[in-house]
C-alpha positions in Angstrom: 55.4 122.2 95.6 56.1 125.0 93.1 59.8 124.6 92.8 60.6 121.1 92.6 65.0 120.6 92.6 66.1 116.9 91.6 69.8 116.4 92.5 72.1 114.0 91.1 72.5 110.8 93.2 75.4 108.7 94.4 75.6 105.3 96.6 78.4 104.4 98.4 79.0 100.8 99.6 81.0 100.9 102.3 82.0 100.3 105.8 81.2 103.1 109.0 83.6 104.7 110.5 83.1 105.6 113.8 85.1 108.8 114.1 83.9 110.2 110.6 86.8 110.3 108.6 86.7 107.8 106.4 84.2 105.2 105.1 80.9 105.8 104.6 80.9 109.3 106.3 83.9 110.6 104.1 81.9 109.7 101.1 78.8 111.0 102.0 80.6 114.1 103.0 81.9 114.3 100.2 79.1 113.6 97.9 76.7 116.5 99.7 79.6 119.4 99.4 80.1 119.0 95.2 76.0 118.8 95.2 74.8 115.5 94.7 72.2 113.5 96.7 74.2 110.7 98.7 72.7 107.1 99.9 74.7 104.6 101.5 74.5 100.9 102.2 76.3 99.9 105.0 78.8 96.8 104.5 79.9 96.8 108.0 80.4 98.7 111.0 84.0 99.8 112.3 85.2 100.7 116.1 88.3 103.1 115.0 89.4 106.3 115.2 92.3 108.3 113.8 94.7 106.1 115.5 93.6 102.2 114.7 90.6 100.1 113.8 89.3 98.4 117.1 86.9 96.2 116.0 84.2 95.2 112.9 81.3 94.0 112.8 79.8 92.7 109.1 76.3 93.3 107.7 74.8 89.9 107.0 74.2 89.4 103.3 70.6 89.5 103.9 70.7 93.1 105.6 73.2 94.5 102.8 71.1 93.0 100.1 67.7 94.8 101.6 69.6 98.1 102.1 70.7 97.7 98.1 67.2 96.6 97.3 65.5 99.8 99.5 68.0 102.2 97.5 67.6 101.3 94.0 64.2 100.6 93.6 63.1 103.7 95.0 66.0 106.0 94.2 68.2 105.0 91.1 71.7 106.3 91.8 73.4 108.3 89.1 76.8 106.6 90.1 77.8 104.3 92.7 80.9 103.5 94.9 81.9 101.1 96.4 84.7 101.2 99.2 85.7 98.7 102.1 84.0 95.0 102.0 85.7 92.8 104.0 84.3 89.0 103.1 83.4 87.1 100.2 79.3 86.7 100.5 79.3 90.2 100.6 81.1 91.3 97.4 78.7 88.6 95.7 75.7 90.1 96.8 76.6 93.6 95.9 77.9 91.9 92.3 74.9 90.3 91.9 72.8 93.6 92.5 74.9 96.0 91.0 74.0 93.7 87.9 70.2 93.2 88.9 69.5 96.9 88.6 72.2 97.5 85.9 74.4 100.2 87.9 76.4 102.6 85.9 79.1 105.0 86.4 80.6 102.4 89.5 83.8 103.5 91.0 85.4 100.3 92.7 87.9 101.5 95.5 89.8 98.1 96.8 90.2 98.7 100.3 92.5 97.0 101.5 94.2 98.5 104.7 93.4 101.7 106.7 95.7 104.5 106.8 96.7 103.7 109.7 97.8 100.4 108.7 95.3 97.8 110.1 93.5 94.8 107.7 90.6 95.7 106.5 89.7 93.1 104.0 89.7 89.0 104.5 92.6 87.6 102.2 90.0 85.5 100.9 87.6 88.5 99.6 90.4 89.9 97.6 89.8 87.7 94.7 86.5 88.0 94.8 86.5 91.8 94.5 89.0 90.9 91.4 86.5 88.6 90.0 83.4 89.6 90.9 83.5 93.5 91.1 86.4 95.2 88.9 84.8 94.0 85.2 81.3 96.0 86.3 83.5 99.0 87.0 83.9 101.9 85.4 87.8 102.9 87.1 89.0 101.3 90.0 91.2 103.1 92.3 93.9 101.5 93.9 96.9 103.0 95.5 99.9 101.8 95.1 100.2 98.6 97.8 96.9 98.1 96.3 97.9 97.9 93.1 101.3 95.6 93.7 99.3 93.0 95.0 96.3 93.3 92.6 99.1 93.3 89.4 102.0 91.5 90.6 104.1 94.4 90.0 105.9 95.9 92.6 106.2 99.5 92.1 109.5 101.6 92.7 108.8 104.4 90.2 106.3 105.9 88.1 107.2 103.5 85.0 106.1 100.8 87.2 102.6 102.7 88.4 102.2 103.2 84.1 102.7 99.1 84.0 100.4 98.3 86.7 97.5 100.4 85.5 97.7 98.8 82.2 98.0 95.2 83.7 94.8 95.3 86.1 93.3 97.2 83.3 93.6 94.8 81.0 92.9 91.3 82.9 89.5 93.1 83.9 88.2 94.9 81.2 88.0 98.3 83.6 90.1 101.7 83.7 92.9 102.4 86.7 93.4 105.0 89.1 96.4 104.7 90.1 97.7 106.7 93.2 100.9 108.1 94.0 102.4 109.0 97.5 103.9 106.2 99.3 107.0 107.4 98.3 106.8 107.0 94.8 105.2 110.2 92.7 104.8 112.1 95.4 100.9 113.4 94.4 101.0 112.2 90.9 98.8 109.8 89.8 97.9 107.8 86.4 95.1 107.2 84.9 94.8 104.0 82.3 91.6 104.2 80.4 90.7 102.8 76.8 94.2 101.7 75.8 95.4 105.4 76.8 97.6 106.6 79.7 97.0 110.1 81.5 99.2 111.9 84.3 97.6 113.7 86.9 100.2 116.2 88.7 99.8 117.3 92.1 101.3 119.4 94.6 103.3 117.6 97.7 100.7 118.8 100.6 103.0 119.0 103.8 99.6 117.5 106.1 100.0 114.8 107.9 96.4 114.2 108.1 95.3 111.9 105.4 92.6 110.0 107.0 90.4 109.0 104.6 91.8 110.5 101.2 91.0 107.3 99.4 87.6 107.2 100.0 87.2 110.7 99.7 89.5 110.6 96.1 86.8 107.5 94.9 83.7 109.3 96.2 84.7 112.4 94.1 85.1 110.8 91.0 81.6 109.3 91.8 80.2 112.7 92.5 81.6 114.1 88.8 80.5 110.8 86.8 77.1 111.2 88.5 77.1 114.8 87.2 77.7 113.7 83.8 81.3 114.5 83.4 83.8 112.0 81.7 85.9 109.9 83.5 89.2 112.0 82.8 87.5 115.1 83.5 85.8 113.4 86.9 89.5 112.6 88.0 90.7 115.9 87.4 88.1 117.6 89.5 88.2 114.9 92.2 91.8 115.3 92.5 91.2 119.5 92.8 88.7 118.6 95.5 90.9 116.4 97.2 93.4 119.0 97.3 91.8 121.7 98.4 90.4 119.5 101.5 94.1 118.3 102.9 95.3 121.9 102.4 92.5 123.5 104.4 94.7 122.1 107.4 92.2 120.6 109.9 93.8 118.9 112.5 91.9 116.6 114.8 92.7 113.5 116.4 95.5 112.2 118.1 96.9 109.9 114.8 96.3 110.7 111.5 93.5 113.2 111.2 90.5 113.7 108.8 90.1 116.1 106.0 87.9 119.0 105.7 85.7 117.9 103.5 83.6 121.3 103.8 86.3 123.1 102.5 83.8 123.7 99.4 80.3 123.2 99.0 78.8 123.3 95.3 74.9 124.4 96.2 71.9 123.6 94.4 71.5 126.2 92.1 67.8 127.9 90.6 69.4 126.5 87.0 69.0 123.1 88.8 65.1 124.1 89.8 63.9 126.0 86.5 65.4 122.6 84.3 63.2 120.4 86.5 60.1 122.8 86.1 61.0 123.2 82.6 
């Protein structure tokens, strides 16, 4: 081949979703419109739609440990996220390989319940994503029923978002993504990383289709850490992204909708080509 193009890469761990919203097909969405290469490793596959979750059915261990091992010694990812993971032999096998092929740049989103509301993680898992998963990340990205339960905290105003951040920071060694909505900040969220807290102001979209917006939020961040970016500058521009997809308006589905991830794609360009040939 004369031109050769190497793009950056990003895994997501995560569960399916069947009607593409959300999941692994948010992220990989996601990943492919701001440029980089995106693998995935399946965790588990969900019957739902923009209305509920039906049904899941887990990946063994076994299966989710080849899929890692298939990705990462063939192509190394550049960043990796991971999103829903619903049991405990899971999150210790991803633990275990995320630290077998030392993984860097890893965006932990704690999925916890779908937008729509349904259980998406066994109570018993939830300590082991604490213990096993958030000190290998680089920012976790909880929103804020997320981060009540994972600090203790329950959160009422944007003080108490601040506080949160800085506890689950703290006990695991890792930066926080805090999200606003639910009430709270509206689209504000905070950002606690190396001892230092950052405000990230957005505007109020008036779109009640929000199907997917964390996995899509985490995926970005992914996508800008993979790109070399720093981690306040990969929020930033995730949280643009983000933006832009809710206000594009799509409207599908008969609950909450899914985004429009497409809204902008960032295309290989020949700077990309002629650095690979140089």
């Amino acid at each position: 081949m004369e031109n050769k193009l190497k793009l950056k890469t990003a895994l997501t761990i995560a569960g399916s979703d069947s009607s593409g919203g959300a999941g692994i097909q948010a992220d990989i969405k996601t990943m492919t419109c701001l440029g980089v290469y995106a693998m995935s490793a399946v965790t588990a596959l969900t019957a739902q739609n923009t209305t509920g979750v039906a049904d899941i059915a887990e990946s063994t261990p076994e299966f989710l440990a080849k899929q890692l091992d298939c990705v990462f010694t063939d192509i190394m990812p550049d960043a990796v996220k991971t999103g829903m993971v619903s049991s405990e032999r899971l999150i210790e096998v991803i633990a275990d390989r995320l630290k077998k092929y030392n993984a860097k740049n890893i965006v932990v989103d704690p999925v916890m319940v779908s937008t729509s509301g349904s259980p998406l993680i066994k109570e018993d898992a939830v300590n082991s994503v604490k213990e096993l998963l958030f000190p290998l990340a680089t920012v976790i990205t909880p929103n804020i029923p997320e981060a009540e339960i994972l600090s203790g905290i329950k959160i009422t105003d944007k003080a108490d978002m601040e506080r949160a951040a800085e506890t689950i920071g703290k006990a695991y060694g890792c930066s926080v993504l805090c999200k606003g909505g639910h009430s709270v900040s509206d689209a504000d969220d905070v950002l606690f990383c190396s001892g230092n807290i950052t405000w990230y102001n957005g505007k109020k979209i008036n779109n009640p289709n929000t199907h997917g917006t964390g996995c899509t939020l985490s995926s970005a961040v992914a996508s800008f850490l993979a790109d070399g970016k720093s981690l306040e500058t990969a929020v930033q521009l995730a949280k643009e992204y983000l933006t832009g997809a809710l206000s594009a308006g799509l409207d599908l589905g008969k609950g909450s909708g899914p985004l429009a991830h497409n809204y902008k794609i960032i295309k290989p360009t020949q700077n990309q080509v002629d650095k690979e040939k140089g």
